[in-house]
Steps between C-alpha positions, in 0.01 A plus 500: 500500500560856427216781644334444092482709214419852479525839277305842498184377475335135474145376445301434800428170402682227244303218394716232349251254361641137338250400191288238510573162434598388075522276233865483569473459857282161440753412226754527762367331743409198234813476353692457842267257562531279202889541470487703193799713425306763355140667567224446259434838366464661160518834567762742632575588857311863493243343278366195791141616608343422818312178597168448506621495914647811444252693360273413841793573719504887325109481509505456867785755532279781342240413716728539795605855348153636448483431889778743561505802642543817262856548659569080417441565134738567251566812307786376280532160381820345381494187348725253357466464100459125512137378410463334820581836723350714284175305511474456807525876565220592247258215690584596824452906445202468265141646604665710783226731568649815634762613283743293235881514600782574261665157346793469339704192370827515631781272342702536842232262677535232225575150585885426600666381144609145541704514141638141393246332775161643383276239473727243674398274813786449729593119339507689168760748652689233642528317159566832306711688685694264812762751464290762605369313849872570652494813395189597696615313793814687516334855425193446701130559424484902505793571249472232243414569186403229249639493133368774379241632790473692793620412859303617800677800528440615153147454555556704843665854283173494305293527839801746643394734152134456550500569863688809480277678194204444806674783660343688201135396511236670644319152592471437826392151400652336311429102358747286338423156323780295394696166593661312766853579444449869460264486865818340668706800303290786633535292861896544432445850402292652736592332850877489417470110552845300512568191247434245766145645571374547214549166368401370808182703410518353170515180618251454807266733376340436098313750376151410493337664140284850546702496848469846636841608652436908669736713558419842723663835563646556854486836647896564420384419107613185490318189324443207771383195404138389637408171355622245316340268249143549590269296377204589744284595173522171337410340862194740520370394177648138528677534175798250450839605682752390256927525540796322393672289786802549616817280371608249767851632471564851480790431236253319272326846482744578221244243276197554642407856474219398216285746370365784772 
């Protein structure tokens, strides 16, 4: 691991904040379950709103943000265009009572583009595309890219471009709601993290949704990571902690990303 990312100037604090659970993560989760090649959903990726689970997880997250500190609460707000981000932002930072923060939809913090495999389970990628299953194993989770979609590392230039216009704002907090994938790519980003750990990461670690993942400034400038995946807020209010599990087989990963 390199000694992390750093410019002129940084926020004091980066909140990194995974939405709550959605529509598509249940059809997901039912369609592996069934067998299904393909998820039961009729509208579009960006368009999948939040559960009914969801909207309690963000409920109890604004809760847990109204119990902050005045230094703990955000000033800008960048969110991820997809419903499901975006919503969870607006429930989450509604009714603060000492001040509303700047928030901005950012298209950089949208959901990693799966192309030809949108919508697919992993037996409907098998049957589809079998030619595509070497490929992946031969390239390796971070640098494939689907037909037609993003690899990891695609996803991880957006966060590279976001990161470095913070080195403009006058924030010193800063929140950002978005997905798994792009959490991971800001992990890449900002600790340096080699291939090996971050899908290791990736793979021993799901993302809970609303997870709260903090990063601080060091005293050389420098943004350090100080927790990971907290979901402290939902166990306060004994809201549901909900996550995808981990593929048995890290090269089966390639068909099981799902909807995050």
């Amino acid at each position: 691991m390199n000694e992390g990312w750093t410019t002129r100037h940084v926020p004091a604090r980066l909140v990194v904040v995974r939405h709550g659970q959605s529509l598509g993560n249940l059809a997901d989760a039912a369609a592996r379950e069934g067998g299904s090649g393909r998820l039961e959903l009729t509208t579009r990726d960006a368009d999948t709103p939040l559960s009914d689970t969801g909207r309690e997880q963000a409920q109890a997250l604004k809760r847990a943000v109204a119990r902050r500190g005045a230094g703990e609460r955000p000033g800008l707000v960048l969110t991820s265009p997809y419903v499901r981000a975006a919503d969870t932002a607006t429930i989450a930072l509604s009714g603060l009572a000492d001040g509303t923060p700047v928030v901005a939809r950012d298209e950089r913090l949208r959901e990693r583009d799966l192309g030809a495999f949108d919508g697919l389970t992993g037996d409907g990628i098998r049957a589809a595309h079998p030619e595509e299953a070497e490929r992946r194993a031969f390239t390796g989770k971070l640098y494939y890219r689907p037909p037609g979609g993003e690899s990891w590392t695609d996803v991880a230039l957006r966060v590279r471009q976001l990161v470095a216009d913070l080195a403009h704002t006058e924030h010193e907090c800063v929140w950002v709601f978005t997905h798994q994938a792009v959490i991971l790519a800001f992990r890449l980003v900002l600790e340096g993290l080699t291939e090996e750990e971050v899908l290791r990461i990736d793979r021993e670690e799901p993302l809970p949704n609303t997870s709260v993942t903090t990063y601080e400034r060091d005293d050389a400038g420098r943004l350090r990571l100080s927790t990971f995946a907290d979901v402290s807020h939902l166990e306060q209010e004994e809201a549901p902690t909900t996550r995808e599990e981990p593929a048995h087989e890290p090269v089966d990963r390639l068909v099981d990303e799902g909807t995050s």
